[in-house]
PAKOLLO-425105 format. One record per residue (C-alpha): residue in one letter; x, y, z. Coordinates in Angstrom, 1 decimal. Example, Ala and Ser with C-alpha at 12.3 -4.5 7.8 and 13.67 -1.06 7.14 Angstrom:
2
r aa=A	east=12.3	north=-4.5	up=7.8
r aa=S	east=13.7	north=-1.1	up=7.1
# end
This chain:
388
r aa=X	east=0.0	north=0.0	up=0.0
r aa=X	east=1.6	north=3.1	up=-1.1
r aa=X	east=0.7	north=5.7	up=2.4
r aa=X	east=1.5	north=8.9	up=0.4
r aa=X	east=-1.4	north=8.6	up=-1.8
r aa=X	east=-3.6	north=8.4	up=1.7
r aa=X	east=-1.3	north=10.7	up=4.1
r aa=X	east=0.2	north=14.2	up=5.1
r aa=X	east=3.0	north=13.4	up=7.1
r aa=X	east=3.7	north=15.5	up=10.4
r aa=X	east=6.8	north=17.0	up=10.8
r aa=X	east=8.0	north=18.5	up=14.3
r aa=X	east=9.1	north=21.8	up=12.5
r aa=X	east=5.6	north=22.8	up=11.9
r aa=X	east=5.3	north=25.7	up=14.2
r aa=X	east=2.5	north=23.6	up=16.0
r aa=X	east=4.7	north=21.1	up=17.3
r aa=X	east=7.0	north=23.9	up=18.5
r aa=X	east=8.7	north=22.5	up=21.6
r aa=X	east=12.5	north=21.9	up=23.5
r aa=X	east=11.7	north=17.8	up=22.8
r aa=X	east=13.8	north=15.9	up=25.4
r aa=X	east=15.4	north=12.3	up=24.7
r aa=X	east=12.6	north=10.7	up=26.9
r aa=X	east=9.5	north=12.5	up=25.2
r aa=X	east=7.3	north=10.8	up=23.6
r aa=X	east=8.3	north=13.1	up=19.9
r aa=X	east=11.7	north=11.4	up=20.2
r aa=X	east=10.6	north=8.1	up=20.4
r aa=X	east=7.9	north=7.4	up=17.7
r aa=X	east=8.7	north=7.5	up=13.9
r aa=X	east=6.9	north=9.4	up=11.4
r aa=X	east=6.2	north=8.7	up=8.6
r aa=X	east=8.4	north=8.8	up=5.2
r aa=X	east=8.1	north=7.5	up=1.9
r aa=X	east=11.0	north=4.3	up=1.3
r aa=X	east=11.1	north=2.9	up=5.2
r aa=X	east=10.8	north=0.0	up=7.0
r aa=X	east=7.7	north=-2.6	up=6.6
r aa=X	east=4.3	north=-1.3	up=8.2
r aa=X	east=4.6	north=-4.8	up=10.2
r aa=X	east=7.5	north=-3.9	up=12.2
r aa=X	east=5.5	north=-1.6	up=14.4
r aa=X	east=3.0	north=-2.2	up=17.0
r aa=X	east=0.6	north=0.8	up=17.2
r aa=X	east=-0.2	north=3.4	up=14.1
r aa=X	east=-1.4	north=6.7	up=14.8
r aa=X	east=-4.1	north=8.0	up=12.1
r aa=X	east=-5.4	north=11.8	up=12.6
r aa=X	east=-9.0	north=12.4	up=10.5
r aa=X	east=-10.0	north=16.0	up=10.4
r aa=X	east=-13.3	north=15.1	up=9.0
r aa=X	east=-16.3	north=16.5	up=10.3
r aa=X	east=-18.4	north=16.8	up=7.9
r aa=X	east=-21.3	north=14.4	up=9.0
r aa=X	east=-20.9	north=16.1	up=12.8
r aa=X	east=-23.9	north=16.7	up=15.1
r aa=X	east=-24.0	north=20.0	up=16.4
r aa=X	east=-20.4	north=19.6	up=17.2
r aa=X	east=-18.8	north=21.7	up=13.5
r aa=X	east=-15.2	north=22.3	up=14.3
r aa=X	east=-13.8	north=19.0	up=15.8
r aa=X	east=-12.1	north=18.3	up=12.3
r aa=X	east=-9.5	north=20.6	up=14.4
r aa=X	east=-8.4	north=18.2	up=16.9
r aa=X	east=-5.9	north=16.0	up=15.5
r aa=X	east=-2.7	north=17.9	up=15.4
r aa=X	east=-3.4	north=19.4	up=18.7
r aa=X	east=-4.0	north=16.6	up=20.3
r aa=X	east=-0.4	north=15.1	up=19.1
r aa=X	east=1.3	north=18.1	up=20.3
r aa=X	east=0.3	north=17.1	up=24.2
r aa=X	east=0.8	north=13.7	up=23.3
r aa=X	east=4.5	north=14.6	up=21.8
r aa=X	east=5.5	north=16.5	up=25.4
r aa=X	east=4.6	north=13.3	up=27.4
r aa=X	east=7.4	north=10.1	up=28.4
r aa=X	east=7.7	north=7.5	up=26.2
r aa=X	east=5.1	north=5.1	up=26.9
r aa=X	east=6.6	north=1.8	up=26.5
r aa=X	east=8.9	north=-0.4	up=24.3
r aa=X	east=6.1	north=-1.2	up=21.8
r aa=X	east=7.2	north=0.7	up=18.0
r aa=X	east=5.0	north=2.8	up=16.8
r aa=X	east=4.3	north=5.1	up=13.8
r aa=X	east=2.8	north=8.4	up=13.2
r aa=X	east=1.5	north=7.8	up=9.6
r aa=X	east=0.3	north=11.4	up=9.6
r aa=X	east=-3.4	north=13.2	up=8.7
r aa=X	east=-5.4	north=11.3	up=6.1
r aa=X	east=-6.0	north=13.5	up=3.2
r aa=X	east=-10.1	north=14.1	up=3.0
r aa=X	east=-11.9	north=13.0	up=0.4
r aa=X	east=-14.4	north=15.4	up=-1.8
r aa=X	east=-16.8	north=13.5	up=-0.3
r aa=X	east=-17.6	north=12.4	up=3.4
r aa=X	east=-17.6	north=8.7	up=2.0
r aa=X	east=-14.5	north=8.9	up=0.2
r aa=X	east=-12.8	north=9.6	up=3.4
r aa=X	east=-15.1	north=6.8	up=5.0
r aa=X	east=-13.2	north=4.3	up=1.9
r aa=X	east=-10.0	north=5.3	up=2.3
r aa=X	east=-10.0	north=5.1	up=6.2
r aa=X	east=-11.9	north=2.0	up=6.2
r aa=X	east=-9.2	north=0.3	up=3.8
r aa=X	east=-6.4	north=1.9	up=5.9
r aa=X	east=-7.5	north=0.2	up=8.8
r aa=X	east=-8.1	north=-3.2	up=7.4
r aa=X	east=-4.3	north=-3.2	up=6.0
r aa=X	east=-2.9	north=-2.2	up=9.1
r aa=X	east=-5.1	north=-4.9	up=11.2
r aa=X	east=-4.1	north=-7.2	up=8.4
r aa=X	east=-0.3	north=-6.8	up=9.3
r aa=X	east=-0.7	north=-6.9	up=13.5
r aa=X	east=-0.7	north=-3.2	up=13.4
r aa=X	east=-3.2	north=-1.5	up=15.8
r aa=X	east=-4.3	north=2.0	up=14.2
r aa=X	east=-5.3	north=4.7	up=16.6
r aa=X	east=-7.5	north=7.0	up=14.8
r aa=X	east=-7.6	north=10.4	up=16.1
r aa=X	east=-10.7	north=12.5	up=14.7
r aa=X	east=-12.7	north=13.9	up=13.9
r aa=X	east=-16.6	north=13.4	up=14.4
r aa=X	east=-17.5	north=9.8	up=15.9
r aa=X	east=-19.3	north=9.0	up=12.4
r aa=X	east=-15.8	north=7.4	up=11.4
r aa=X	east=-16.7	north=4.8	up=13.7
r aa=X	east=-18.8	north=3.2	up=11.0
r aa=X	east=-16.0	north=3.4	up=8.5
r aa=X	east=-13.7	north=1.5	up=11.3
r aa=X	east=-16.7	north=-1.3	up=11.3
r aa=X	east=-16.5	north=-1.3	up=7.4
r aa=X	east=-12.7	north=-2.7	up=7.4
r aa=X	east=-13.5	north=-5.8	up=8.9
r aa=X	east=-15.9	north=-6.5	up=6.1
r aa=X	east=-13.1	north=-7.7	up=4.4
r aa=X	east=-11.4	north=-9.8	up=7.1
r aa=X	east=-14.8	north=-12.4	up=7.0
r aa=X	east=-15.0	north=-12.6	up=11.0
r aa=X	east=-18.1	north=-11.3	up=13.2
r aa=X	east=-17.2	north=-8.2	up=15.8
r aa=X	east=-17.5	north=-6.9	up=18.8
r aa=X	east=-18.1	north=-2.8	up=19.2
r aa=X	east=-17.9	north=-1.0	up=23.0
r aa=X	east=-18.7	north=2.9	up=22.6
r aa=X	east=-17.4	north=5.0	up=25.3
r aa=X	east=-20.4	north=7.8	up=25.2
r aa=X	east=-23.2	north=9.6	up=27.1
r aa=X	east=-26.0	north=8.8	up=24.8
r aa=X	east=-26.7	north=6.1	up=22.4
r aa=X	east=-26.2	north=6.9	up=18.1
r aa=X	east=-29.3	north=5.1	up=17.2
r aa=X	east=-31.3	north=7.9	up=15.8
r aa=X	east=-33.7	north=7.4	up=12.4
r aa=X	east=-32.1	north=5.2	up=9.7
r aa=X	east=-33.8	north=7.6	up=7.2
r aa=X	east=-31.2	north=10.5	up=7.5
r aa=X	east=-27.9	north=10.4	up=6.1
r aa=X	east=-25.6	north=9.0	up=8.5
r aa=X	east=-23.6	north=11.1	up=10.9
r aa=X	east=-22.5	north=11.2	up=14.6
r aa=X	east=-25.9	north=10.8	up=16.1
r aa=X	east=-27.1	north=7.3	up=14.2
r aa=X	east=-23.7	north=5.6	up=12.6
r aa=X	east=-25.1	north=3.0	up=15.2
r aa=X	east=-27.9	north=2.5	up=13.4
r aa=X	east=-26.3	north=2.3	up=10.3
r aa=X	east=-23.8	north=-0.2	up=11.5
r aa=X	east=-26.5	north=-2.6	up=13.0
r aa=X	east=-28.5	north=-2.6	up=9.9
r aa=X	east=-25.4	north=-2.7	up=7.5
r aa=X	east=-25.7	north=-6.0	up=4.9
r aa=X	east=-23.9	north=-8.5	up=5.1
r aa=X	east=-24.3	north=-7.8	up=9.5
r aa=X	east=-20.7	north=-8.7	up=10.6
r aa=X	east=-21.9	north=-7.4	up=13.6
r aa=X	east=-22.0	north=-10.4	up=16.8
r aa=X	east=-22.2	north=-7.9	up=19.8
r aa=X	east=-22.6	north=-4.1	up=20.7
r aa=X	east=-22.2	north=-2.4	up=24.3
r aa=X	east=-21.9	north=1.6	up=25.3
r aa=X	east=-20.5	north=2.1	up=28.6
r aa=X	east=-21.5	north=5.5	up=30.3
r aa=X	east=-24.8	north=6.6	up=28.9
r aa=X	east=-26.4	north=9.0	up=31.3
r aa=X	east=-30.3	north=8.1	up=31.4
r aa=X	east=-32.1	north=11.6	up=30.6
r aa=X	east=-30.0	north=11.7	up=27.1
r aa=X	east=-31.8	north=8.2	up=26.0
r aa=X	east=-35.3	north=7.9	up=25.3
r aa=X	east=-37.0	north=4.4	up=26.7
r aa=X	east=-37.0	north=3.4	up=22.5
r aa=X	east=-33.4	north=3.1	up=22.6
r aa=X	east=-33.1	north=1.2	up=25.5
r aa=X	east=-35.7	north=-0.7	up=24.4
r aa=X	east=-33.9	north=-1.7	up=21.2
r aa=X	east=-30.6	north=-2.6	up=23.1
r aa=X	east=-32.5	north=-4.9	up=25.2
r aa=X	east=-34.4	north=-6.6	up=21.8
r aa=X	east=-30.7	north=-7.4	up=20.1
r aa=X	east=-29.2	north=-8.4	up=23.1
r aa=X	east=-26.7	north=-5.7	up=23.0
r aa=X	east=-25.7	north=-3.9	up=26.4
r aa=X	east=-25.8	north=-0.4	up=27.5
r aa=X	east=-24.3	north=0.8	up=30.9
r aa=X	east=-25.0	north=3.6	up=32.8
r aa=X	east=-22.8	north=6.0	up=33.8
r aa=X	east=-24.0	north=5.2	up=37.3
r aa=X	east=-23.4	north=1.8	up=37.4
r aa=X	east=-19.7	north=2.0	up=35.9
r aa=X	east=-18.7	north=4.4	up=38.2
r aa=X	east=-19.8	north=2.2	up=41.2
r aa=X	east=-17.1	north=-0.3	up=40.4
r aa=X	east=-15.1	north=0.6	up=37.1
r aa=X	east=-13.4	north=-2.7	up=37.4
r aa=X	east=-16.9	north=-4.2	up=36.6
r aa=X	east=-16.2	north=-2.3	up=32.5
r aa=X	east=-12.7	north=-4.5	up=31.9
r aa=X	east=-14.4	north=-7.3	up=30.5
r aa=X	east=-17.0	north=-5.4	up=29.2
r aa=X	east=-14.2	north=-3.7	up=27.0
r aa=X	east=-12.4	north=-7.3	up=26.8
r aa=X	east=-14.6	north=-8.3	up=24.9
r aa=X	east=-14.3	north=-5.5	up=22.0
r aa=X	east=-12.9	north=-5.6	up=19.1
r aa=X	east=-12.6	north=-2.1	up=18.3
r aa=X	east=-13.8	north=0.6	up=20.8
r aa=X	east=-14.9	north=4.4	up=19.7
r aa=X	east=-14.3	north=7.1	up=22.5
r aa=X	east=-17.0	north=10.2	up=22.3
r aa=X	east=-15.1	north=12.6	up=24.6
r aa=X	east=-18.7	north=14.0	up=25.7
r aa=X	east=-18.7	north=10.7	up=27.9
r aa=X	east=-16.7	north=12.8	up=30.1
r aa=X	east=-17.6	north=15.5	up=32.3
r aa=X	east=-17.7	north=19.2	up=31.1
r aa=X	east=-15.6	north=20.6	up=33.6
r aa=X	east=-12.8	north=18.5	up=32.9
r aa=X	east=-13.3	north=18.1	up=29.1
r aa=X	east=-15.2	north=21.1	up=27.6
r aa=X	east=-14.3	north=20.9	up=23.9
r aa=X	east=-17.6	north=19.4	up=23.3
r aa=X	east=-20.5	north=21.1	up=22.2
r aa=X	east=-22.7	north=18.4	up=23.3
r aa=X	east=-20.9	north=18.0	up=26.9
r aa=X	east=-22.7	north=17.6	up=30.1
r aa=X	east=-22.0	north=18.3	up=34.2
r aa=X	east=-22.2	north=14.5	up=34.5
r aa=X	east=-20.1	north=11.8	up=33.3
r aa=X	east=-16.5	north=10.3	up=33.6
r aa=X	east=-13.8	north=11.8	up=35.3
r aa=X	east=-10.6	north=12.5	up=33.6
r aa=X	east=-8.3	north=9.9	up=35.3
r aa=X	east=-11.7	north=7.3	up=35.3
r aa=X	east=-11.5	north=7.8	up=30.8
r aa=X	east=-7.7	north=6.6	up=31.1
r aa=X	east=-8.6	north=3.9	up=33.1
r aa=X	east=-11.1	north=2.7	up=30.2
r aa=X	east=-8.5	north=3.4	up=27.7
r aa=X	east=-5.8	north=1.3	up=29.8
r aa=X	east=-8.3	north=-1.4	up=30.0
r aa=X	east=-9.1	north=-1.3	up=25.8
r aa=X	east=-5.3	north=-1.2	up=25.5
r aa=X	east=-4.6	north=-4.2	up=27.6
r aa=X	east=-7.4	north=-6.6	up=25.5
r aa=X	east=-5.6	north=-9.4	up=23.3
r aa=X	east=-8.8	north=-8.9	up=21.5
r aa=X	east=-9.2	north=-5.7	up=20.5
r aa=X	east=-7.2	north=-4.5	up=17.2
r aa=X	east=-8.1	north=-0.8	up=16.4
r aa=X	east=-9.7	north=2.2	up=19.2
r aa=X	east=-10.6	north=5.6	up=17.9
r aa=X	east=-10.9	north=8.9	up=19.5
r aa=X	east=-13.4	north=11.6	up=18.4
r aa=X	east=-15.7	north=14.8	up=19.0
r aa=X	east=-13.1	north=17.0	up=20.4
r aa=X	east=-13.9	north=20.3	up=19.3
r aa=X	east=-10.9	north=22.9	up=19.8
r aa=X	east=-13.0	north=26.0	up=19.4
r aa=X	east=-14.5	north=25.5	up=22.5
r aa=X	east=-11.3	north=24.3	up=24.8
r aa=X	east=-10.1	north=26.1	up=27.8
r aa=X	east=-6.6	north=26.3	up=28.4
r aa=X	east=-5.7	north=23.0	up=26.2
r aa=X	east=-7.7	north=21.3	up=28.8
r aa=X	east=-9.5	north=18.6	up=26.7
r aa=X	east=-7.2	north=17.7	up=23.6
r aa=X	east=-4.1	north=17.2	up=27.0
r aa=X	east=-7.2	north=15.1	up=28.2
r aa=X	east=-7.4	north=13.0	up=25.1
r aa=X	east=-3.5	north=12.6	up=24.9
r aa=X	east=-3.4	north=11.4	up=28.3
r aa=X	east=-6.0	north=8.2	up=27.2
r aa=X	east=-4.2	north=7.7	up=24.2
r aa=X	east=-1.0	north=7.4	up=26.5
r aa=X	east=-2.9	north=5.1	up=28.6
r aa=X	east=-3.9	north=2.9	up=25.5
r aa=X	east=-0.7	north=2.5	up=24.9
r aa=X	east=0.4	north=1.9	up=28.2
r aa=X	east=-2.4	north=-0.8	up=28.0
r aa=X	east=-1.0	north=-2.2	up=24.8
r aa=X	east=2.4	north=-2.5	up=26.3
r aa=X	east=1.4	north=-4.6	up=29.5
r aa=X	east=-0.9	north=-7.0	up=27.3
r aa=X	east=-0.6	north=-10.9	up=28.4
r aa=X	east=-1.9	north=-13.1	up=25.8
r aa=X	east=-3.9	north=-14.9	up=28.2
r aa=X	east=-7.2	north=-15.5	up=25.9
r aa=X	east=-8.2	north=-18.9	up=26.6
r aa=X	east=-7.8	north=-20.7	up=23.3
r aa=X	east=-5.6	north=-23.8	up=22.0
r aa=X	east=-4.5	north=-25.6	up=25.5
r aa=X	east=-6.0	north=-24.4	up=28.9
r aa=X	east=-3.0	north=-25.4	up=30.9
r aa=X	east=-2.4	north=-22.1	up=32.4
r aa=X	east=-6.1	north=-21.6	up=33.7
r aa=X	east=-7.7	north=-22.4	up=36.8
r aa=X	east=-11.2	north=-24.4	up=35.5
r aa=X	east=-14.1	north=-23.6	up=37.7
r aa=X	east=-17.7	north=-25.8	up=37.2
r aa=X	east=-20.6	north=-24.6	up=39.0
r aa=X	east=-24.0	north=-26.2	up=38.7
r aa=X	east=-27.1	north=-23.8	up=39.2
r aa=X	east=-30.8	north=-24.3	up=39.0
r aa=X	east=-31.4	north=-28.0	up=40.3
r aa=X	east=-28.5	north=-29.2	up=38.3
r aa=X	east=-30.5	north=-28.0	up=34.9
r aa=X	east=-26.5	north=-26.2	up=34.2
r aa=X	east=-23.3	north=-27.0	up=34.6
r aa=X	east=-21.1	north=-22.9	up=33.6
r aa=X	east=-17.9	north=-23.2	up=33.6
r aa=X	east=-15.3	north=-20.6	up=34.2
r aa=X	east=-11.8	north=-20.3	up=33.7
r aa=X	east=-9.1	north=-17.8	up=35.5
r aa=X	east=-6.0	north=-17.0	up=33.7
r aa=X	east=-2.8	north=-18.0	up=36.2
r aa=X	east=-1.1	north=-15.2	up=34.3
r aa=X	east=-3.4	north=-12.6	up=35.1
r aa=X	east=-6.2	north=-13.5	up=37.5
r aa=X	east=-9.1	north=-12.5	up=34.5
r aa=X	east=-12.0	north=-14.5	up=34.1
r aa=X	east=-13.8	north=-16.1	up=31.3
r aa=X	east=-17.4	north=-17.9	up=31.0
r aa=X	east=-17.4	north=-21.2	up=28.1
r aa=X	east=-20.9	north=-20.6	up=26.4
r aa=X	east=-22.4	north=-23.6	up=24.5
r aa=X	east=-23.5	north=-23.5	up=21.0
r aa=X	east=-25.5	north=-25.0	up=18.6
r aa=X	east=-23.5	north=-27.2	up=16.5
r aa=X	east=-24.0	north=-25.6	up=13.5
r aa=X	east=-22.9	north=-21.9	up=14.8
r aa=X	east=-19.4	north=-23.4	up=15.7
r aa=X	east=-17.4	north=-22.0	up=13.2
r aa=X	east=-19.3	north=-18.6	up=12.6
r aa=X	east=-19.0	north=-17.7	up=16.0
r aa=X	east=-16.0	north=-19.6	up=17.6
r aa=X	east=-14.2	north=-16.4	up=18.8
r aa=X	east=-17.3	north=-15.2	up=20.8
r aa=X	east=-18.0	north=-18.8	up=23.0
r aa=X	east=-15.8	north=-17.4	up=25.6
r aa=X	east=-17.1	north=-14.7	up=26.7
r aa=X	east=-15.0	north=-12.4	up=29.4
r aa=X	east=-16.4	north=-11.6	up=32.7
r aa=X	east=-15.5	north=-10.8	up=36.3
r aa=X	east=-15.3	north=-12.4	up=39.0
r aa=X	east=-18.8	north=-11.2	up=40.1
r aa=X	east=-20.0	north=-13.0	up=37.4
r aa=X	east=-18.8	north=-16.4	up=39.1
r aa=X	east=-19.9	north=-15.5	up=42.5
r aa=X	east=-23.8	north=-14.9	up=40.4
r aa=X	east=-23.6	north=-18.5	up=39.1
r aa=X	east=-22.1	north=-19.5	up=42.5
r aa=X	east=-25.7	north=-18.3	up=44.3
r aa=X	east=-27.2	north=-20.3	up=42.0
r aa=X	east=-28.3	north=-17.4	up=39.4
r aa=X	east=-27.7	north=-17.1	up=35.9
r aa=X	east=-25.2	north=-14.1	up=34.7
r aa=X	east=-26.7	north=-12.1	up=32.4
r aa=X	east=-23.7	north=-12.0	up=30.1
r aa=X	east=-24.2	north=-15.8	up=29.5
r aa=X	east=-27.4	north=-15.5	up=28.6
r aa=X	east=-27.2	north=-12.6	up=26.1
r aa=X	east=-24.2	north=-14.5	up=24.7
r aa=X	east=-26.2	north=-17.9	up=24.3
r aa=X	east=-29.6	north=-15.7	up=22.7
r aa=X	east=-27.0	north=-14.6	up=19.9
r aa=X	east=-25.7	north=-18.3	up=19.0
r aa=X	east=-29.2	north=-19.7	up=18.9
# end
């Protein structure tokens, strides 16, 4: 794939970047970059900025974000051993869905070659052109949003940031197994919404709810895929940039957590972060916000254990409990390496090889004490409604 025909490269010497770089920054210890260097599959992590916005709702201006995002990110430490790459701004297309194609086959090559791209936008809409790449890769996924509100509004519109959800569950061929949001806050979603979630077996999570325990959203996030970040998920004072933000949500050091957690899942292979909106920033507040999860990603990426349960289950602790007069056996394993959990769902023998990747499904420990009271966790049964 030849990158110049889909990038502008970033080069420190653009007056926005303008800053004394130490050896231990994170500028000195990325590569950007350049047409005739090494293979794409050498690196770990690719950073993709989008400064599309076209398809925003009511947030105009967050095409800004990119670049100034990267230049708090630049000023931080090194965040691990991992290589990665800046490949720079994708060039938008004269049309929204041009940019959709070109970022939707960027992604799929980099996944393609182990590469984890780290889209930087941009309105959240581009979330449904990082669905579209794995159209091509003929597996099922799993999507987690990060957001106050679920994007489920009318199918009838053109799509932008407010129903790319929508579009994306009712997308042909649906390559879609599982969705969940983590964070809505309850008087931005209408009972309709909810009520749709509910019908497709999908999951939605309050705000409350995470917050109460945010250890419970690991294996929610586990479980993902790919994961899309709407920065109005967290609280105005500490994010502003938003012109849809609220008084409520996540607190700034509570966002890194969930972007350590999407970082350390074997599973997931590409995370995006959108909707900031520069024009409305105080101090650099939100866009030093945003670099600080993307550190944490990356952090997460860096202290990954390969402990997903497949091939031989030597290194896990097997767990059987039976519930409901003996009518179930579940069975849970514990990684040795790690101490996470997973549940073995059943299937239909004719679902096996559609939806092999999804039949262990990760959960927490709560999850096992549930089935040890003799109650059925509800992330078993949602599981077991998809694969019948």
């Amino acid at each position: 794939m030849e990158f110049s025909d889909y990038f502008s490269p970033i080069k420190l010497s653009d007056e926005i970047f303008n800053f004394d770089y130490k050896a231990h920054h994170f500028a000195h210890n990325i590569l950007f970059y350049k047409e005739e260097q090494q293979a794409i599959s050498d690196f770990a992590i690719a950073i993709i900025g989008v400064e599309e916005d076209r398809n925003n709702y009511n947030n105009k201006g967050c095409g800004l974000a990119p670049n100034l995002i990267r230049k708090h990110l630049y000023k931080l430490v090194s965040p691990g051993a991992k290589k990665i790459i800046d490949l720079g701004n994708l060039k938008i297309g004269a049309t929204v869905n041009d940019t959709y194609f070109a970022l939707s086959n960027i992604i799929e090559y980099l996944i393609k070659n182990k590469v984890i791209p780290i889209i930087i936008g941009g309105s959240q809409d581009l979330t449904y052109a990082n669905f579209l790449a794995y159209q091509q890769l003929e597996q099922t996924v799993n999507l987690v949003t990060i957001d106050s509100n679920l994007n489920f509004d009318e199918a009838t519109e053109e799509i932008n940031a407010n129903n790319f959800l929508t579009k994306i569950i009712l997308h042909q061929p649906n390559f879609l197994f599982n969705y969940a949001n983590i964070g809505h806050q309850s008087y931005f979603v209408s009972s309709e919404k909810v009520e749709l979630v509910e019908k497709l077996y999908f999951d939605a999570y309050r705000l409350g709810q995470i917050q109460k325990n945010m250890e419970e959203a690991e294996p929610i996030i586990r479980n993902a895929d790919f994961v899309s970040f709407d920065i109005s998920s967290v609280r105005q004072s500490e994010a502003p940039a938003n012109k849809n933000a609220s008084p409520n949500g996540f607190y700034g050091e509570q966002a890194c957590q969930l972007a350590r957690y999407a970082g350390m899942s074997d599973k997931l292979t590409s995370v995006g972060f959108y909707e900031v909106n520069p024009e409305l920033d105080i101090n650099n507040q939100t866009v030093h916000c945003v670099a600080q999860m993307i550190w944490y990603f990356m952090e997460g990426v860096n202290s990954r254990k390969n402990d997903f349960p497949i091939g031989s289950r030597i290194n896990y602790t097997k767990y059987v409990v039976t519930i409901l007069d003996g009518k179930h056996d579940l069975i849970f394993y514990k990684s040795n390496k790690s101490d996470r959990w997973w549940m073995d769902i059943p299937y239909p023998i004719h679902s096996k090889i559609k939806y092999e990747r999804h039949l262990l499904v990760p959960c927490s420990y709560k999850d096992y004490q549930t089935a040890s009271n003799n109650e059925m966790p509800d992330k078993w049964w949602q599981t077991f409604q998809k694969l019948i």
